[in-house]
C-alpha positions as CSV (number, residue, x, y, z in Angstrom):
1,X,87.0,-61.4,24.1
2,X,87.5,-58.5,26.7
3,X,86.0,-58.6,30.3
4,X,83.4,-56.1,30.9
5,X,84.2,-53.4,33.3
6,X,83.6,-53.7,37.2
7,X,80.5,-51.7,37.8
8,X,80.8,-49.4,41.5
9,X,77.2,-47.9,41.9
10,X,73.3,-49.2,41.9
11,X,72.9,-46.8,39.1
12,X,75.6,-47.7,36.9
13,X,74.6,-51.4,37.3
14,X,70.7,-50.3,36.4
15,X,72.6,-48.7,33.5
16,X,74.0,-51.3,32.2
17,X,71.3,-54.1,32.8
18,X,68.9,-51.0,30.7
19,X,71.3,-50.9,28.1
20,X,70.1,-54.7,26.6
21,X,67.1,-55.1,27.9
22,X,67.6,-56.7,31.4
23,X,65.3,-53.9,33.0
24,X,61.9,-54.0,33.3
25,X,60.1,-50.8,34.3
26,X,56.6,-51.6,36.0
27,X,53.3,-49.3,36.0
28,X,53.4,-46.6,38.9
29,X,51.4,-47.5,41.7
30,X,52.0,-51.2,42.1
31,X,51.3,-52.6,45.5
32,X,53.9,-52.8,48.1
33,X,52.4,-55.5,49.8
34,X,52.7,-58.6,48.0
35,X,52.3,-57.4,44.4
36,X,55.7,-55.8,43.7
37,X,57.1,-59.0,45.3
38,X,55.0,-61.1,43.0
39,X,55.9,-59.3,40.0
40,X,60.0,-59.7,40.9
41,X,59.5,-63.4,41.3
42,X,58.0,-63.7,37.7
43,X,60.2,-62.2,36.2
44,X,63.3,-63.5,38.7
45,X,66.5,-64.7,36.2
46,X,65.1,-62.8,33.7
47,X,65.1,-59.0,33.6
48,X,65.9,-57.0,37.1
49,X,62.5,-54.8,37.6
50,X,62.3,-51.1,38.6
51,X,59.1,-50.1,40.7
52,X,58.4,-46.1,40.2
53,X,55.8,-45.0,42.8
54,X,54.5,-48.4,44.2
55,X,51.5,-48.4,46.5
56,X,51.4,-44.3,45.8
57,X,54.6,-43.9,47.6
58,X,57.2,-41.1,45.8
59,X,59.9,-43.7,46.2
60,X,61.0,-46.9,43.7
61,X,62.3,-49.6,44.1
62,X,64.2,-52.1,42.6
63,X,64.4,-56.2,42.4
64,X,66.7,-58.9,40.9
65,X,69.8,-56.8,40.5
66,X,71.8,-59.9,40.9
67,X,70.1,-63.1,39.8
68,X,72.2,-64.9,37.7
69,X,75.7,-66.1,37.9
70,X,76.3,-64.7,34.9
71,X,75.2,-61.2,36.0
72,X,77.1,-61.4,39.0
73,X,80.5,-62.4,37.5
74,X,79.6,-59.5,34.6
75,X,79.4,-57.1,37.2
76,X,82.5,-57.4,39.3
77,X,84.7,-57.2,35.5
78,X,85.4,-60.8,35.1
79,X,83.8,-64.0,33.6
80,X,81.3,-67.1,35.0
81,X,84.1,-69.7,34.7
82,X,86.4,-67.5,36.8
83,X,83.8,-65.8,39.1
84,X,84.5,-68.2,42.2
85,X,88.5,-68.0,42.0
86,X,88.1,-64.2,41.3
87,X,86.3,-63.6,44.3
88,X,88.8,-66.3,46.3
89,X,91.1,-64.0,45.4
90,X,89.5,-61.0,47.0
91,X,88.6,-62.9,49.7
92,X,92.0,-63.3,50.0
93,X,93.8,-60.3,49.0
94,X,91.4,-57.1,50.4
95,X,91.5,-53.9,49.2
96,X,91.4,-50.9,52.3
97,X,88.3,-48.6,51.5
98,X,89.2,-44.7,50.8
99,X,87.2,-42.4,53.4
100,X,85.8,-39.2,51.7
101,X,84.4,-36.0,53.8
102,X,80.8,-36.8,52.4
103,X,79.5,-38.2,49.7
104,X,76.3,-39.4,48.1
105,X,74.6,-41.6,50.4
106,X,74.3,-38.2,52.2
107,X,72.8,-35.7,50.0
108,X,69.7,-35.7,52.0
109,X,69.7,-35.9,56.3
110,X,66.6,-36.8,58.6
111,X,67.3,-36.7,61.9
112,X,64.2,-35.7,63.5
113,X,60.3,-37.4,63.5
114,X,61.8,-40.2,61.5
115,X,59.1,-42.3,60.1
116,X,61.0,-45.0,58.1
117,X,57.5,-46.0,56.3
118,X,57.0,-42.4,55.1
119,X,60.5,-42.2,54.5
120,X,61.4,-45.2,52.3
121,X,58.8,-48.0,50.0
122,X,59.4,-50.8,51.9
123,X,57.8,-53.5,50.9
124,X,55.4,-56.7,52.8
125,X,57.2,-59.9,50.4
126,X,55.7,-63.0,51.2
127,X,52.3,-64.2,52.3
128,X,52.7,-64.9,56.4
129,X,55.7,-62.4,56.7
130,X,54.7,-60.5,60.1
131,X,55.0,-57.0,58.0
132,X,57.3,-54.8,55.6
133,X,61.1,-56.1,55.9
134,X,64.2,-54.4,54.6
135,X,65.4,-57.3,53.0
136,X,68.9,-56.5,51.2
137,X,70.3,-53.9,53.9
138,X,73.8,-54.1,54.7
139,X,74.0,-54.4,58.8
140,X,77.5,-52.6,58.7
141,X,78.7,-52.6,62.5
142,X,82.2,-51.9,64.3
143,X,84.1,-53.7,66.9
144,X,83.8,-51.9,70.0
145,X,87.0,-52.7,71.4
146,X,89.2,-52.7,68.1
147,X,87.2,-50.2,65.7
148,X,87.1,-53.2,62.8
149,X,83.9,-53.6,61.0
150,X,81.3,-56.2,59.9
151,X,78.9,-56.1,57.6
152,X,76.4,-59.2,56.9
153,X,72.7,-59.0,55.8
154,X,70.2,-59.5,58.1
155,X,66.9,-59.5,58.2
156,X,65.0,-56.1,59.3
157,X,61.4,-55.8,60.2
158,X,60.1,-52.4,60.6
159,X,58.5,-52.2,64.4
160,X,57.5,-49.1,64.2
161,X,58.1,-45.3,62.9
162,X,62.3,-45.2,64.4
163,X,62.4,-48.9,65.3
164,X,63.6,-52.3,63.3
165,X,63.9,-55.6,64.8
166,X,66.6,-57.9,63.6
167,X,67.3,-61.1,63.3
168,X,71.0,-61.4,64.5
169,X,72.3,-64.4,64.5
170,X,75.5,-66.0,66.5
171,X,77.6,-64.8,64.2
172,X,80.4,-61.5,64.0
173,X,77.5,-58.9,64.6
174,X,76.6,-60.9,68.0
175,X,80.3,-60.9,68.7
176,X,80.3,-57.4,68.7
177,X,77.0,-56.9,70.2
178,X,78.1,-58.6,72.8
179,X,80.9,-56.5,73.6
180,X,78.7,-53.4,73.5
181,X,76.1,-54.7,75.8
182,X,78.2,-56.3,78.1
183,X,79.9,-52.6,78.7
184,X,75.6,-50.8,79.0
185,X,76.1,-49.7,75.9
186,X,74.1,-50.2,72.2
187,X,76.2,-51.5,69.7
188,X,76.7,-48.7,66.5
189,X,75.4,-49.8,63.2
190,X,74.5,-48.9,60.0
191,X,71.7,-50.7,57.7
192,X,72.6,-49.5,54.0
193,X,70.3,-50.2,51.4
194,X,70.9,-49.8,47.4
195,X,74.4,-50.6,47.1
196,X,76.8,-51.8,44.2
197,X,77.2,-55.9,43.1
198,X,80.4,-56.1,44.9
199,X,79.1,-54.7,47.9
200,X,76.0,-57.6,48.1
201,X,78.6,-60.0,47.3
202,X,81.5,-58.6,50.0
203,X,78.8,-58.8,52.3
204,X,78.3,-62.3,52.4
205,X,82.1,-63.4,52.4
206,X,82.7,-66.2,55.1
207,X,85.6,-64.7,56.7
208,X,86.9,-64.6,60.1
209,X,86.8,-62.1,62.9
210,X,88.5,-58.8,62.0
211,X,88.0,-58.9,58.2
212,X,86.1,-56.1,57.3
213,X,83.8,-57.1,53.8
214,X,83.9,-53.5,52.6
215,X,87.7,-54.7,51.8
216,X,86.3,-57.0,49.9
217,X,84.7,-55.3,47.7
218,X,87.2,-53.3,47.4
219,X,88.7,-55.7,45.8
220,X,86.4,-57.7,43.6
221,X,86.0,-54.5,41.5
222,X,89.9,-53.8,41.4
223,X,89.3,-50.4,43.4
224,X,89.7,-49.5,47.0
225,X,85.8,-48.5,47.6
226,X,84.6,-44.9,48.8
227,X,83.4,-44.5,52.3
228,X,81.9,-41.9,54.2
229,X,81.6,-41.6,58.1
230,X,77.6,-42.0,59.7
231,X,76.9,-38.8,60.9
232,X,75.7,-40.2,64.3
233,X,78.4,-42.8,64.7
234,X,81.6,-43.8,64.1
235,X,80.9,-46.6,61.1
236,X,81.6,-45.5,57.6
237,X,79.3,-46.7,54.9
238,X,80.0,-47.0,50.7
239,X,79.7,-43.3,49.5
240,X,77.9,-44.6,46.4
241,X,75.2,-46.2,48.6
242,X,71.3,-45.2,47.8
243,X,69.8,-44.8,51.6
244,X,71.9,-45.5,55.4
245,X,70.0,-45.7,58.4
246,X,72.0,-44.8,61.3
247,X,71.2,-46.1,64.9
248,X,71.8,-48.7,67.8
249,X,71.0,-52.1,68.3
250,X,69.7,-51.5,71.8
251,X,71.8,-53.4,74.9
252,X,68.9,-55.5,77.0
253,X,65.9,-55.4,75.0
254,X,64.1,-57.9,72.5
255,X,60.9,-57.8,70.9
256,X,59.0,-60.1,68.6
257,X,60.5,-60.4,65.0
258,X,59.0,-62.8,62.5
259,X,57.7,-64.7,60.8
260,X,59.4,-63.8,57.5
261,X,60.0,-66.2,54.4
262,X,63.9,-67.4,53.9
263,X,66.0,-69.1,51.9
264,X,64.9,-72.6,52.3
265,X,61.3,-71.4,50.9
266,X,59.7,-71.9,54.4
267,X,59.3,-69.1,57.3
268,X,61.8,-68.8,59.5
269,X,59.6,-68.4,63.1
270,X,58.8,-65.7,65.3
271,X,60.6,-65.1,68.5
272,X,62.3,-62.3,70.6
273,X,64.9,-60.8,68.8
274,X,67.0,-58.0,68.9
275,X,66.0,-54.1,68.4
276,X,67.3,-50.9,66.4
277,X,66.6,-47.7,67.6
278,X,67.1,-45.0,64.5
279,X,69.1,-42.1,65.0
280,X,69.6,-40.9,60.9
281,X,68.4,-41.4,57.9
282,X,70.5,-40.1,55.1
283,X,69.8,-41.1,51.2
284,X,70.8,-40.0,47.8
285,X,68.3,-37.8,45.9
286,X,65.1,-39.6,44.6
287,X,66.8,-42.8,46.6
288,X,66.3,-46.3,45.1
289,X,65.3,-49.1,47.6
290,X,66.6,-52.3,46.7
291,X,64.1,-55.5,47.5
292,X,65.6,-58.9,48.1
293,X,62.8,-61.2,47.8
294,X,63.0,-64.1,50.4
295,X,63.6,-67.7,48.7
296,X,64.1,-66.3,45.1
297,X,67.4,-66.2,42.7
298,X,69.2,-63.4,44.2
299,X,67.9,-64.6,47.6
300,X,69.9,-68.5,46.7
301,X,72.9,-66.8,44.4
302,X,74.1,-64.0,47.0
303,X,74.2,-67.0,49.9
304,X,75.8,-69.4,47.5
305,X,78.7,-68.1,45.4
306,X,80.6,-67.1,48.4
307,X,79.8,-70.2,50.2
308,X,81.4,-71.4,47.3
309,X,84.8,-69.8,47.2
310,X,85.0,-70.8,51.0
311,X,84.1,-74.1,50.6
312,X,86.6,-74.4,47.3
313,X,89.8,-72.7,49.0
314,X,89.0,-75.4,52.3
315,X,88.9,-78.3,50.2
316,X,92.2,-77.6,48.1
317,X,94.2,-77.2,51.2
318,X,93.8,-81.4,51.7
319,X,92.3,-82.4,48.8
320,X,94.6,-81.0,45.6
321,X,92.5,-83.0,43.2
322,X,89.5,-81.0,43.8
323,X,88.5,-78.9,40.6
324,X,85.3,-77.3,41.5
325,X,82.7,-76.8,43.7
326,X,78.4,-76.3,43.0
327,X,75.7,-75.3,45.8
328,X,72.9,-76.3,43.7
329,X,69.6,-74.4,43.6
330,X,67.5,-77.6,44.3
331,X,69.8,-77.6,47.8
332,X,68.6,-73.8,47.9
333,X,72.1,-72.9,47.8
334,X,73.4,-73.9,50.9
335,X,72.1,-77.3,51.9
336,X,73.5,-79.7,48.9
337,X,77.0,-79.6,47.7
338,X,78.5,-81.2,44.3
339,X,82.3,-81.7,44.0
340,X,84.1,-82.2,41.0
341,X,87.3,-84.3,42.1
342,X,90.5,-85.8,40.1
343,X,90.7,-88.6,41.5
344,X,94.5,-90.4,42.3
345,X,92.9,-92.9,45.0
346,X,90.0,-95.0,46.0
347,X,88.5,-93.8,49.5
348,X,89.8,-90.4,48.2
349,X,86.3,-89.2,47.5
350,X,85.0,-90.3,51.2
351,X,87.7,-88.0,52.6
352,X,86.6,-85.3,50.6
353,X,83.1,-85.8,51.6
354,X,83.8,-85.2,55.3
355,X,86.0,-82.4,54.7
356,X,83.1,-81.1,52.8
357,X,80.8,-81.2,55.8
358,X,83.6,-79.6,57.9
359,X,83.8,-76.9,55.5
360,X,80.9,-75.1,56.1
361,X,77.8,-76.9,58.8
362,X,75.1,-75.9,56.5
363,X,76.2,-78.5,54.3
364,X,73.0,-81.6,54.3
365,X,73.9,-83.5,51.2
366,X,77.2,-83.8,49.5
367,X,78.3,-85.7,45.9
368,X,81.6,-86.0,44.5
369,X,81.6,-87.1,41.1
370,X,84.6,-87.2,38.6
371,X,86.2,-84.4,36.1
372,X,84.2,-85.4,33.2
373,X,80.8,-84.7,34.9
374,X,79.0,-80.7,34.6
375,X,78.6,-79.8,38.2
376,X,76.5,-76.9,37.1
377,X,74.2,-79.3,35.6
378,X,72.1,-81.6,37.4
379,X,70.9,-84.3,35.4
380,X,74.7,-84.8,34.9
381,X,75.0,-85.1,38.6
382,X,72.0,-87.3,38.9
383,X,73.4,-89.7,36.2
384,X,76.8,-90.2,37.7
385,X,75.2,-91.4,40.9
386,X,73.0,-93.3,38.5
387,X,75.6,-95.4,37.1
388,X,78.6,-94.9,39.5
389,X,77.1,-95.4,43.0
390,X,76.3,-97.9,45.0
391,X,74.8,-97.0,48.9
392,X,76.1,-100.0,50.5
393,X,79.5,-99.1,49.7
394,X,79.9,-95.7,48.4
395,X,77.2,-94.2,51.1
396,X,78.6,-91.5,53.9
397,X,76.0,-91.0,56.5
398,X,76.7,-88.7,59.8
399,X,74.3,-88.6,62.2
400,X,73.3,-86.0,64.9
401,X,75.9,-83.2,63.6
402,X,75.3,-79.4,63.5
403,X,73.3,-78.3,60.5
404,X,71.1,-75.0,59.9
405,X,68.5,-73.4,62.3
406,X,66.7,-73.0,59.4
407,X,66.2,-76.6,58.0
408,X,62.8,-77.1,59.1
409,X,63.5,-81.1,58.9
410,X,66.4,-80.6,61.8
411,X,65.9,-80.4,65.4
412,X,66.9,-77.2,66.0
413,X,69.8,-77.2,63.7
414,X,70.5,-80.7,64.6
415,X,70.3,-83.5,62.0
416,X,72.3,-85.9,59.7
417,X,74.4,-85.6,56.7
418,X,74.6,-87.6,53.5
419,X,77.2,-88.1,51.4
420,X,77.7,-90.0,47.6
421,X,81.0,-90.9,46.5
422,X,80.1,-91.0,42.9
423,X,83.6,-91.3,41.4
424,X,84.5,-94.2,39.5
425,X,87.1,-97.3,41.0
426,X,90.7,-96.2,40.2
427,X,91.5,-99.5,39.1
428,X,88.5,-99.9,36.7
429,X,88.8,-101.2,33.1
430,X,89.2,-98.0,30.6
431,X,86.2,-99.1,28.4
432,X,84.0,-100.0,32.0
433,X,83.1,-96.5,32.4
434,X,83.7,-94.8,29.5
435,X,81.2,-92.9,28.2
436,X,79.9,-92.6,25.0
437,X,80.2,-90.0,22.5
438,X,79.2,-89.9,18.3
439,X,83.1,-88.5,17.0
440,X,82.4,-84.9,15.5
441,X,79.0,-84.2,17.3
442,X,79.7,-80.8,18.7
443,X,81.4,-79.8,15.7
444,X,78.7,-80.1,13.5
445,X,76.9,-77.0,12.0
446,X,73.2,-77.4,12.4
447,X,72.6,-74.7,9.5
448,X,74.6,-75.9,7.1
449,X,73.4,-79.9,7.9
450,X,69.4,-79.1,8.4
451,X,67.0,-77.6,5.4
452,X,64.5,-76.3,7.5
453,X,62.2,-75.4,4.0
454,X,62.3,-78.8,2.9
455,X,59.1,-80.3,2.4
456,X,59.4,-83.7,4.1
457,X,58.0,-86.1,2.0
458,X,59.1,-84.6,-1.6
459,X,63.0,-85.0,0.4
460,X,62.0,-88.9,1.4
461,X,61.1,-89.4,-2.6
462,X,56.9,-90.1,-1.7
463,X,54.3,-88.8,-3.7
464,X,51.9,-86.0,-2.4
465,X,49.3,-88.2,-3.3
């Protein structure tokens, strides 16, 4: 079967997901607080939903572009199975982006009275967030001393008509920041909204300093991806993309951000945070505005799958044996880890379990199981600790180790780690563990074996008496 091609726009991906029926169009005029929101999240894993007009605004906008795996892996021109090693790979190989004179992202310029809520549909998501947030903006920013770029997504509250805050956290944007502020100057940034698969995915690539994720997406779709130059500043931005706000995150000031609803489905608090003073806004005609909706699929997936490939490619370099990785949505994709290990030697899977907690700090929970257990599937996970576990011996516990700020159980990011060596005993007897299977099962064809017309008790030879 052939691979589906790489898509390298929003549109050609709303396109596609059209084409079979993975596109829901909504009524005009839903509301942009809360409702559109609402309506994304019941149809989230299902159907991607376009928004034409909501709250009586002349913009649309657009949810779920990327919530499932399969989707995803569709979208960048490869398969599920191979989604984590193909983006490994472009993790590891990036592609340099092609600069253009212009492009689409600019076919419309506002640079004076900018009023971003007039401008653009942004939407109020869930119930205690402080206001409207630009939730799947790319924050694309440059390195003031060496020109390289960053791009991450972070989370945008609109403050007022020409002013976000953002929640920057001490990451590469801060590095950067940093720089700029500690020289009286605003750091130059970019927050591009409506892009391509690859570009949501680059974006969250766990690389280090100097790596710029736009070269990643480069190369997850197989080609070096168009850029234009802000008009304002000096960072370039996909030429495909749907709306770029151009401005500064200001040197010296914070004001109050938050609360907002995040990933672990709680709020992440309100506190002083940094500001963005708008410069530009340049969009596409009739621009789409893509809504990430905190806590749902494509809210998990987008934090996960690259967390994934890290995690993966850190594990192999000691650990040879390990096959796959899974950050589980129960875990809300960062917090609990299963590891699918060949194992060669007992207190091999305790190793891996600390390497796993050194791979990434987010990490809370970690189980290795064996190869014949589905990592993707839970209650195969849960049965291997079932029947191949035992805490007093097989239980890893770490306490008071760096974990996420945004674990509401931690203290302050601080809190333990658990880990479940569910791998059976190398020297076990074959038959101790083995599992149990009926010979033929998979093979069988349910058509050809089931009548599903019979009449039940004429086939058991009874009487209709």
């Amino acid at each position: 079967m052939s691979r589906p091609a790489p898509v390298r726009s929003l549109r050609a991906w709303l396109q596609r997901l059209a084409g079979d029926g993975r596109l829901a169009v909504a009524r005009p005029g839903i509301d942009l607080r809360h409702e559109a929101a609402a309506v994304a999240n019941r149809l989230d894993g299902r159907s991607a939903t376009l928004f034409p007009r909501p709250g009586g605004h002349p913009g649309t906008i657009v949810s779920g572009l990327v919530s499932s795996r399969a989707w995803m892996a569709e979208a960048l021109g490869t398969t599920e199975d191979d989604l984590i090693a193909h983006y490994t790979r472009a993790a590891a190989g990036p592609m340099p982006w092609f600069e253009l004179p212009t492009g689409p992202a600019q076919q419309v310029v506002h640079r004076d009275d900018i009023d971003l809520l007039k401008l653009l549909p942004v939407p109020t998501l869930n119930e205690h967030d402080s206001g409207p947030y630009i939730s799947a903006g790319l924050m694309i920013s440059r390195d003031p001393e060496t020109g390289v770029q960053n791009v991450a997504i972070l989370r945008c509250q609109i403050s007022g008509p020409d002013r976000i805050g953002v929640l920057v956290l001490p990451r590469h944007t801060d590095n950067f920041y940093r720089k700029a502020e500690a020289a009286g100057r605003g750091l130059e940034v970019a927050l591009v909204v409506g892009v391509d698969p690859a570009c949501l995915l680059a974006s969250q690539a766990i690389v280090p300093l100097g790596h710029d994720e736009l070269e990643i997406a480069g190369a997850l779709t197989g080609t070096p991806l168009e850029v234009v130059r802000c008009l304002t500043n000096a960072v370039r931005v996909p030429a495909e993309a749907e709306i770029v706000i151009e401005g500064r995150l200001l040197p010296e000031v914070r004001e109050p951000e938050g609360p907002f609803g995040e990933f672990p489905q709680y709020y992440g608090e309100r506190a002083e945070r940094h500001v963005m003073q708008i410069d530009a806004v340049t969009h596409r005609e009739s621009p789409i505005f893509h809504m990430i909706v905190g806590g749902g699929l494509e809210h998990l997936l987008l934090g996960a799958i690259p967390r994934e490939a890290t995690i993966l490619a850190t594990l192999r370099r000691s650990f040879p044996g390990v096959e796959d990785v899974h950050l589980s949505l129960g875990g809300v994709g960062r917090y609990h880890l299963y590891v699918k290990l060949k194992k060669t030697q007992d207190g091999e899977g305790k190793n891996v379990l600390l390497g796993a907690f050194a791979a990434h700090y987010d990490i809370k929970q970690a189980v290795v199981v064996d190869t014949d257990v589905d990592i993707h599937d839970p209650r195969e996970v849960e049965w291997a600790v079932s029947t191949r576990f035992q805490a007093d011996r097989d239980l890893v516990v770490v306490t008071e180790a760096q974990g996420s700020k945004l674990d509401p159980s931690a203290r302050d990011g601080v809190g333990a780690k658990m880990g479940l060596d569910a791998t059976v005993p190398v020297g076990a007897p074959p038959m101790k563990f083995k599992r149990i299977a009926v010979p033929g099962q998979a093979k069988v064809d349910l058509a050809a074996a089931i009548d599903r017309d019979a009449d039940w008790r004429t086939a058991a030879g009874l009487s209709h008496g």
